[in-house]
DRENDRENKE-87749 format. One line per 8 residues: number of its first residue (from 1); their letters; for each residue y, z, x of C-alpha. Coordinates in steps of 0.001 Angstrom, whole numbers, always signed. Example, Ala and Ser with C-alpha at 12.3 -4.5 7.8 and 13.67 -1.06 7.14 Angstrom:
residues 2
1 = AS = -4500/+7800/+12300 | -1060/+7140/+13670
***
This chain:
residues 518
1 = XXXXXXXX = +6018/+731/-100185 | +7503/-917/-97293 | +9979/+1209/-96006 | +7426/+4069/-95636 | +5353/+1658/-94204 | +7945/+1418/-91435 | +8582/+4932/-91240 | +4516/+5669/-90787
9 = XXXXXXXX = +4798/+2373/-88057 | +7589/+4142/-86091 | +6045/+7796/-86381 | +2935/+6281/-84550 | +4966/+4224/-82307 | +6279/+7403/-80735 | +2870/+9222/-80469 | +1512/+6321/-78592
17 = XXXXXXXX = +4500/+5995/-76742 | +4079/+9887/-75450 | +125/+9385/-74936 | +794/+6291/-72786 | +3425/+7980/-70314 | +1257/+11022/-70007 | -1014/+8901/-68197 | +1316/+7626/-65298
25 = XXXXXXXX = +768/+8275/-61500 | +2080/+7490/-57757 | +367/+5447/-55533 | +1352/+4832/-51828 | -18/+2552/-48784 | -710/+3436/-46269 | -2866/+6098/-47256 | -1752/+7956/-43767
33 = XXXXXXXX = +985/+6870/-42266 | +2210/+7652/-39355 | +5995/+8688/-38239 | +8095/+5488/-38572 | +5278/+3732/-40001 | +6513/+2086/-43649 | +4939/+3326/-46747 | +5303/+1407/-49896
41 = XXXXXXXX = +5225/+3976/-53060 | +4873/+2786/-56611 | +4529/+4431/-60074 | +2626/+3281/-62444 | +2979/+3997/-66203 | +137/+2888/-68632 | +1664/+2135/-72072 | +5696/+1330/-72672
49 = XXXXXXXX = +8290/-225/-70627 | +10056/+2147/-68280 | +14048/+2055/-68159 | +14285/+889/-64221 | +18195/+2353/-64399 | +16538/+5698/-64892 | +14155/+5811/-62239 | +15076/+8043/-59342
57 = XXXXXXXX = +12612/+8760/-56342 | +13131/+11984/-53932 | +10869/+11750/-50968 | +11122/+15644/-49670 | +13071/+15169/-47052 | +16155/+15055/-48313 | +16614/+11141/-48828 | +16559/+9615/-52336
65 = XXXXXXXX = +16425/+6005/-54084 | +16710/+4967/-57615 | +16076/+1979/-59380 | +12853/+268/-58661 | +8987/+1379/-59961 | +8383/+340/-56221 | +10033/+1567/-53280 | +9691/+1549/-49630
73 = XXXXXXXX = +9965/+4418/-47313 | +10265/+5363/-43475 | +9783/+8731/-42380 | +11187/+9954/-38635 | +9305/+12987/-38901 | +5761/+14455/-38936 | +4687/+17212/-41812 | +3971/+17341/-45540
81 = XXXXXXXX = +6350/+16057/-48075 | +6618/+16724/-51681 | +7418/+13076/-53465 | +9496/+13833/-56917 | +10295/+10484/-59391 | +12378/+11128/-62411 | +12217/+8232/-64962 | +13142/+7064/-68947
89 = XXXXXXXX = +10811/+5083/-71113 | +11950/+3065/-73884 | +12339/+5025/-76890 | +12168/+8361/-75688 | +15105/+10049/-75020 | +13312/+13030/-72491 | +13302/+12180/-68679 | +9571/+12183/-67501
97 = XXXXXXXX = +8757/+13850/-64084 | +5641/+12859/-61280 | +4863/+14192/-58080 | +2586/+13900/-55549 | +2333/+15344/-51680 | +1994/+12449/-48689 | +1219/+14105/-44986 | +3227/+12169/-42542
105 = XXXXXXXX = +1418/+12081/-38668 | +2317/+11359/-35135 | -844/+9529/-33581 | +1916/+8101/-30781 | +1421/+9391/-27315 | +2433/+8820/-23697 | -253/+9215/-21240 | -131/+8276/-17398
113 = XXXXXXXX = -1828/+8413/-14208 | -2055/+9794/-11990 | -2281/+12873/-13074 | -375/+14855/-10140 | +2017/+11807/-8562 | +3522/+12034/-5287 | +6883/+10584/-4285 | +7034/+6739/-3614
121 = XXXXXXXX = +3859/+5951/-5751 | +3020/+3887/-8220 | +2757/+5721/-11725 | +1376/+3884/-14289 | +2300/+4372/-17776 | +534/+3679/-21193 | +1996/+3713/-24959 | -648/+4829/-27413
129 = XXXXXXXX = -421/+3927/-30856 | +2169/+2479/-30599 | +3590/+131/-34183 | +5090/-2674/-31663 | +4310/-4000/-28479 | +7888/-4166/-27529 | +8753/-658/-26419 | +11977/+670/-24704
137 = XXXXXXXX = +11421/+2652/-21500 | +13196/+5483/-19957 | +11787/+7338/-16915 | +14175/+9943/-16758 | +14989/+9668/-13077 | +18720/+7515/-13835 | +17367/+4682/-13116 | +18483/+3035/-16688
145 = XXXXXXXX = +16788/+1769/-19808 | +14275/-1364/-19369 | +12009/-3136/-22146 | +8977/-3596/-21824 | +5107/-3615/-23295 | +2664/-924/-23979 | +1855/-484/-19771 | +4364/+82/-17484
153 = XXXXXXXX = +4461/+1258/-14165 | +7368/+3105/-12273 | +7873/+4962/-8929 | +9774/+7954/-7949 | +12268/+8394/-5149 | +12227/+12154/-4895 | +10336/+14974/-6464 | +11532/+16800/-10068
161 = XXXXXXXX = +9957/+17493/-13786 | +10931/+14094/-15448 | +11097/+13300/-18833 | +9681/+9782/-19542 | +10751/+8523/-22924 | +9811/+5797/-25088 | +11011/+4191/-28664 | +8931/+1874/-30382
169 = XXXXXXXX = +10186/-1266/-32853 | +11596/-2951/-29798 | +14161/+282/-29440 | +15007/+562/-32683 | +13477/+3151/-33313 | +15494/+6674/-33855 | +12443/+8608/-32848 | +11590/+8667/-29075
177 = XXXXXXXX = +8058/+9829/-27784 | +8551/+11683/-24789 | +6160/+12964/-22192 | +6792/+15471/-19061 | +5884/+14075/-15673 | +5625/+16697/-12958 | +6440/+14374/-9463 | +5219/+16087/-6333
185 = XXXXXXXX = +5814/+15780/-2481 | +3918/+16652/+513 | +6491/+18850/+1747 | +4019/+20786/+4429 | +4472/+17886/+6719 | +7653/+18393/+7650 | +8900/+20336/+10652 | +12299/+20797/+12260
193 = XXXXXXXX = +11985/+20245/+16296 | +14126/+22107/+18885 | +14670/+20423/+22457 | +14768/+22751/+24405 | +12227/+24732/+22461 | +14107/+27756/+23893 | +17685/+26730/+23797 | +19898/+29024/+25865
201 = XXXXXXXX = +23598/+30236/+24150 | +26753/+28385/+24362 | +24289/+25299/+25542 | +23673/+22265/+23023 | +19851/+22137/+21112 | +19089/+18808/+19310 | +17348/+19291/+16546 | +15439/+16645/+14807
209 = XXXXXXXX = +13619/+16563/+10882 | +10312/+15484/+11444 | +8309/+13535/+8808 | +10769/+13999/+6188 | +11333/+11736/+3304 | +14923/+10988/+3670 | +17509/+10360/+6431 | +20245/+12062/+4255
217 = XXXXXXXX = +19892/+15737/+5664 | +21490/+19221/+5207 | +21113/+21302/+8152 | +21852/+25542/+8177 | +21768/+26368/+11557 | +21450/+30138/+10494 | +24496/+31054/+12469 | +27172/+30614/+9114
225 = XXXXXXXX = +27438/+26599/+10136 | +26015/+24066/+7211 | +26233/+20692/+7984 | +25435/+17202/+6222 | +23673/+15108/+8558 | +20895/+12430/+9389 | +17280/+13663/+11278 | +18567/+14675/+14367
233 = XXXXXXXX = +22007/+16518/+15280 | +23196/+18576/+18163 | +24516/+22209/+18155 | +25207/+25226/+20169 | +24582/+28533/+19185 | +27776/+30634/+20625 | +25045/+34364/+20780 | +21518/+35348/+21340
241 = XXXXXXXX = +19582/+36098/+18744 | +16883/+34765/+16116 | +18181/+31931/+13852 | +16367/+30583/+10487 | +17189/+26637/+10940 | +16628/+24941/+7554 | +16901/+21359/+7016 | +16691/+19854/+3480
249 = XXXXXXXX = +15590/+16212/+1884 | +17309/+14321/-356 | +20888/+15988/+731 | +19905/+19205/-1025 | +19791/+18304/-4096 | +15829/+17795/-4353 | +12767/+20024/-2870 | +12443/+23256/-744
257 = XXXXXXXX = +14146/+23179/+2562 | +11646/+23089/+6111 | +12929/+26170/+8416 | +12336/+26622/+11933 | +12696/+30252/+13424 | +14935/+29417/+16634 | +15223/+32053/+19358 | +17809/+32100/+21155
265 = XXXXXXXX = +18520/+33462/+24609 | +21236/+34631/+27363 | +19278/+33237/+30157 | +18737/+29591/+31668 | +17087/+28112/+35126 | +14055/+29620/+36715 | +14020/+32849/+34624 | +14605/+31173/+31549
273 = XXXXXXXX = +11240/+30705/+29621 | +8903/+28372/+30526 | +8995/+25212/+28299 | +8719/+21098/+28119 | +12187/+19793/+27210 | +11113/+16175/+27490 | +8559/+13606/+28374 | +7959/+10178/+28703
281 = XXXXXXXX = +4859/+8339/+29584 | +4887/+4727/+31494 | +3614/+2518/+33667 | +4318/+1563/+37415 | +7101/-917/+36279 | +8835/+1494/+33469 | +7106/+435/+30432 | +5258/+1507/+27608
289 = XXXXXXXX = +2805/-1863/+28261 | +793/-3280/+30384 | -1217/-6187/+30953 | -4138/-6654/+33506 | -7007/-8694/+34398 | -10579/-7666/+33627 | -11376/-5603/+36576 | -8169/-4510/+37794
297 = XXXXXXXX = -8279/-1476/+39883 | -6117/+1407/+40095 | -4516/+1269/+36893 | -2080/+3882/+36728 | +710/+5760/+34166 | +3162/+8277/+34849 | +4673/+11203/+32871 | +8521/+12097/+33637
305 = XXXXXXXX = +9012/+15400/+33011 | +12068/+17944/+32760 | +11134/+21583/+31917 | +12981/+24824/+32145 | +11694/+27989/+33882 | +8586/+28721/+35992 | +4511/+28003/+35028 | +1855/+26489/+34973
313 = XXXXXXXX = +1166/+22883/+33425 | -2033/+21727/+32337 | -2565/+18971/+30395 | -5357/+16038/+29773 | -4911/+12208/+29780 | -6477/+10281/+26906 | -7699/+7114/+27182 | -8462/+5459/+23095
321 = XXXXXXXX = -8397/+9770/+22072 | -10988/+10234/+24275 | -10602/+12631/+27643 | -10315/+10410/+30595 | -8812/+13823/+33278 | -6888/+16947/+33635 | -3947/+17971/+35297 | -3002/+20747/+36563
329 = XXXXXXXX = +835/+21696/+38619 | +2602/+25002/+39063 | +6274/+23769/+38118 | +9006/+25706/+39322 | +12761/+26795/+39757 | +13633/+24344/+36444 | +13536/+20688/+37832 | +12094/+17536/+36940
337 = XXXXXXXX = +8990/+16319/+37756 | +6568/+13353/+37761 | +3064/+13125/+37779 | +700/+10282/+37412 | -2992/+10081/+36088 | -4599/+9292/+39272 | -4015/+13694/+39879 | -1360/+13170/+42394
345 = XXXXXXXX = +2277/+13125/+42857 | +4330/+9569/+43218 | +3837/+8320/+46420 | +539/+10553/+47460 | -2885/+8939/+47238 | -5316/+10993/+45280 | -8120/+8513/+45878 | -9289/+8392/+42518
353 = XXXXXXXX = -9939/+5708/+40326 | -7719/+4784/+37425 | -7711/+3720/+34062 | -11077/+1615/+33326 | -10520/-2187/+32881 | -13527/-3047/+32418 | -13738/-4058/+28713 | -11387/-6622/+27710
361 = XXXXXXXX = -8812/-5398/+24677 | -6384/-3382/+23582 | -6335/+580/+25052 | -3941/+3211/+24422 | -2789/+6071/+26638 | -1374/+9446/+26052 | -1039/+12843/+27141 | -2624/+16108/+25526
369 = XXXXXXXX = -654/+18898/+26869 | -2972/+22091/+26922 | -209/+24763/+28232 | +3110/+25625/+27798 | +2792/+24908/+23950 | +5080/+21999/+22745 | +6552/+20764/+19445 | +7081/+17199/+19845
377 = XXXXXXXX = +5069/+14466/+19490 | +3576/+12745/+22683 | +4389/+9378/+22744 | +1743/+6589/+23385 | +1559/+3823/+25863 | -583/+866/+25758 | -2294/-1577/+28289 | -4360/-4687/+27272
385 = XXXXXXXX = -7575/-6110/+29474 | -7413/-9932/+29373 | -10444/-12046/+30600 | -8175/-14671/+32210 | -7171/-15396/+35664 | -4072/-14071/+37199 | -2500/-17386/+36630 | -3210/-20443/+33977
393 = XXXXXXXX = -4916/-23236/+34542 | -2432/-26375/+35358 | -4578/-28829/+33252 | -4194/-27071/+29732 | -3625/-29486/+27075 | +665/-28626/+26162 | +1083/-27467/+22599 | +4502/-27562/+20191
401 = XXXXXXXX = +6399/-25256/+22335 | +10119/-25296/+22851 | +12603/-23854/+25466 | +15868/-23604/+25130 | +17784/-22952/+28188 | +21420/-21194/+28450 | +23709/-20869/+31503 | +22861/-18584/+34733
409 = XXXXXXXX = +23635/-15403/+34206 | +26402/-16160/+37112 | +27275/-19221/+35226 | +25168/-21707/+37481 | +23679/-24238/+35045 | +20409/-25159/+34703 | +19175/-28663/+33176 | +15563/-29164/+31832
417 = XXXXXXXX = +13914/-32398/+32044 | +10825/-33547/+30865 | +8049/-31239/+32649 | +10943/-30434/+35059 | +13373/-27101/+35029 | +16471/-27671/+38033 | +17455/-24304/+39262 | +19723/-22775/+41411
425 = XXXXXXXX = +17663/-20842/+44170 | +18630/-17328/+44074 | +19613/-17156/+40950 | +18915/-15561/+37901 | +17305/-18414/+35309 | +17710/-17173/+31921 | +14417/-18768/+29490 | +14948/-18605/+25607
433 = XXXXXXXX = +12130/-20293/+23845 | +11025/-20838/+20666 | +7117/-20391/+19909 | +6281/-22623/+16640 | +3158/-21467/+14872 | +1949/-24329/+13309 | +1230/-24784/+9457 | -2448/-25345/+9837
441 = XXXXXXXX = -3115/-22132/+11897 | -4386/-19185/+10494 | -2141/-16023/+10792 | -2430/-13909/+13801 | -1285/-10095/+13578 | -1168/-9651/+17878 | -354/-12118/+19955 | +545/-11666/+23565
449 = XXXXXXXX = +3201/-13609/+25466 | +2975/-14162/+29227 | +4905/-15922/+31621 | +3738/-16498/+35722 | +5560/-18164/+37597 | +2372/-19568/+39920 | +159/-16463/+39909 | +2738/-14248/+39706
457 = XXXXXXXX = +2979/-12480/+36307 | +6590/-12366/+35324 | +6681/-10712/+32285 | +4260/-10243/+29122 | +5501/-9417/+25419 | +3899/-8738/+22582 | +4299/-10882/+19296 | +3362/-9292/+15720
465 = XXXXXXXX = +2616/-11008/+12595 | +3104/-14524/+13345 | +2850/-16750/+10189 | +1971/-20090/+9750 | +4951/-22374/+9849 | +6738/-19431/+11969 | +8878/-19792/+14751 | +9374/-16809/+16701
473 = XXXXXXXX = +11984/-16541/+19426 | +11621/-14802/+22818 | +13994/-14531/+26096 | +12891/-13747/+29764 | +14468/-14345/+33232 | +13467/-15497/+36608 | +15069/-14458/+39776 | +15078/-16262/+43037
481 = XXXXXXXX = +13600/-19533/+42386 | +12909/-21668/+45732 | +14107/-25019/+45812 | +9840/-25514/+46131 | +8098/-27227/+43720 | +6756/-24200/+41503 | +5247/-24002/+38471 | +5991/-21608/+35386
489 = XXXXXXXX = +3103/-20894/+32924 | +3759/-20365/+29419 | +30/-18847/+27658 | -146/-17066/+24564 | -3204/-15189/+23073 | -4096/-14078/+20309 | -5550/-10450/+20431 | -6740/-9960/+16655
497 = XXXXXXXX = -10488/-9977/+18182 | -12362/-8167/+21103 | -12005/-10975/+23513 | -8270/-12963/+23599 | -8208/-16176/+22416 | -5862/-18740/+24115 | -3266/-20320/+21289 | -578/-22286/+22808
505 = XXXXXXXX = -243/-23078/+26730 | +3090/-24639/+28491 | +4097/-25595/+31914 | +7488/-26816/+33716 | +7452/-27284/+37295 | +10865/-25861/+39080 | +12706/-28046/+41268 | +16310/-28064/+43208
513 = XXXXXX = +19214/-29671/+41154 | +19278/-33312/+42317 | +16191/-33039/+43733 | +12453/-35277/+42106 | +9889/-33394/+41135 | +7065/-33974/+43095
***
């Protein structure tokens, strides 16, 4: 009676046994996991013990693990997988079988703006989805690998399709994210220049890149002649004839190239075309600044010009962009000329008035030339109205101000005393001077320099972005100081408003070596 009790116990053992594992299942977390992401995956089995040696796990895409009811898993790919386990339970010799199908996802994305960059700005970059907040950057334009967060910003030296890749897991990850960033330049700017504008065979023809992005330039001269070069070069077509210059950026390696259709021709002198070949605007004394008193009358600026062939030249002085008069010369047999705003040549009167004065400032002068046609830019010249008198006022409270003085420039020596400078008379005095802007000032973005020696303005220079703390270093000269007791005035002014503002005022009386000051 008790064996077949056994026997009866056993025979039911097994049927349970078989019910029980009928019922097992899979389970994983997360329920959608994303590409690297971790999922945990776990079978459960409802009645016996499972033999963990028998368990093996297949996770459809070709990797495997054994051993364990729960198991981790990483996949580095997107897609739907077919998950197979294989297992034993105690007292049943058939392997059981469970499957179930996970969909892996890529929610990870690259996105930056903006969305059409230019050269030499700022791109900034985001990381979406990311699993980690430490992320490992490449922009894909050789400047290297860098770590970073979730934003990042980057800028581009030249223009290309770049692509920007990112892993996530602080760069461990095997599984980069990638995005395609299309970097643009404004490559209708650019121009190639010809002086002369009509260059004549077997005669040089600089050529200069205008507004390009680099100073490493290829040149094709059209002619069979390449060269590597910077923005301007020189070269001499050996025939007549129509030449395509082209001049590329970045060596040639980046962007379209800028091309200039060059004629050439056989002829030169009077019958050569008529054309500017160069120009330069100044003032009275040679330079591109001036300063005067509010008032001043007859303010004038010349333009030197050299041209080839025989016209006419027309052109308009600006004064701030606005017309201020025209000009008008028949310019002939190839020579150089000058002409100044007042409507007349050097030396003639015209009687009219010159530049107004009247409204104290900062004005700027140029030339529009209406006929021939020209290629190069105009240059600008600049004259500033002060509201002072010709010279400063002797009883001006002295600021921190410091000269320096070095040898004669014919090795006479000078020697500066307290409020006193010995000189040599006839001499040239060389000044260097230090201008300290103090700590407590405010910064100034135009200041102007001037120097009188009595009421006689010496010189004038202009002084940018001076900085608190600052101390900005300037030179000048006097020539044929008297043994007299003179003064020299030291004034600067700030010009960052309408009217100039005196900042810092200086003065050392001149006197004979050996010689008291009176």
């Amino acid at each position: 009676m008790k064996r077949k009790l056994r026997s009866f116990s056993a025979a039911a053992f097994l049927i349970l046994a078989a019910a029980g594992v009928a019922s097992a299942t899979i389970t994983y977390t997360p329920t959608q996991p994303n590409v690297d992401q971790n999922v945990a995956f776990t079978l459960g089995v409802a009645t016996l013990p499972i033999i963990m040696a028998s368990v093996v796990w297949e996770f459809g895409d070709g990797t495997t693990a054994s051993g364990q009811t729960t198991v981790n898993k990483t996949y580095t790919a997107s897609g739907q997988f077919l998950v197979r386990v294989t297992y034993n339970v105690v007292a049943i010799p058939s392997p059981y079988t469970e499957t179930t199908s996970i969909v892996i996802v890529e929610r990870r994305s690259i996105a930056y703006s903006p969305a059409a960059p230019q050269i030499n700005q700022l791109v900034m970059f985001q990381a979406n989805n990311f699993l980690s907040s430490s992320i490992r950057w490449d922009f894909g334009d050789g400047t290297g690998v860098v770590m970073g967060g979730a934003s990042m910003s980057h800028t581009y030296a030249y223009p290309a399709v770049f692509l920007v890749r990112a892993w996530d897991l602080a760069g461990t990850s095997t599984v980069p994210i990638s995005a395609s960033v299309t970097v643009g330049a404004d490559f209708a700017r650019r121009r190639i220049q010809a002086l002369p504008a009509s260059p004549v065979m077997g005669r040089p023809v600089t050529l200069t890149a205008l507004n390009f992005f680099t100073s490493d330039i290829r040149w094709d001269f059209g002619d069979g002649q390449i060269l590597a070069g910077g923005p301007s070069v020189v070269h001499t077509f050996q025939a007549e004839g129509s030449y395509p210059v082209r001049a590329w950026d970045w060596g040639g390696v980046h962007g379209p190239p800028a091309t200039l259709n060059l004629g050439v021709s056989d002829v030169s002198g009077p019958r050569a075309g008529f054309q500017i070949s160069f120009l330069q605007l100044r003032f009275d004394d040679g330079k591109s600044y001036k300063v005067v008193p509010r008032d001043f009358q007859g303010l004038t600026a010349y333009a030197d010009i050299k041209y080839e062939g025989t016209g006419v030249f027309r052109a308009r002085w600006l004064v701030n962009g606005a017309p201020f008069r025209v000009t008008t010369r028949a310019m002939l047999f190839a020579e150089d000329m000058t002409l100044d705003s007042s409507g007349g040549l050097p030396g003639q009167a015209s009687g009219l008035p010159g530049f107004p004065a009247n409204l104290p400032g900062m004005h700027e002068v140029s030339l529009e030339i209406i006929e021939p046609a020209v290629d190069f830019i105009i240059p600008v010249i600049r004259y500033f109205v002060s509201a002072d008198e010709a010279a400063a006022a002797p009883d001006l409270t002295a600021v921190p101000m410091e000269i320096e003085l070095e040898r004669a420039a014919q090795g006479i020596g000078c020697r500066l005393e307290p409020g006193v400078l010995a000189t040599p008379a006839g001499r040239f005095i060389i000044l260097n001077g230090v201008l300290n802007h103090g700590l407590q000032r405010v910064p100034v973005k135009l200041a102007l320099l001037r120097i009188h020696l009595e009421s006689e303005l010496l010189d004038q220079q202009f002084l940018k972005d001076l900085k608190p703390g600052e101390g900005r270093t300037f030179g000048t000269s006097i020539f044929g100081a008297s043994a007299k007791n003179k003064w020299v005035y030291l004034t600067v002014y700030s010009l960052d408003r309408d009217k100039a503002e005196l900042l810092y005022f200086l003065k050392v009386k001149l006197r004979a070596p050996g010689r008291t000051a009176a």
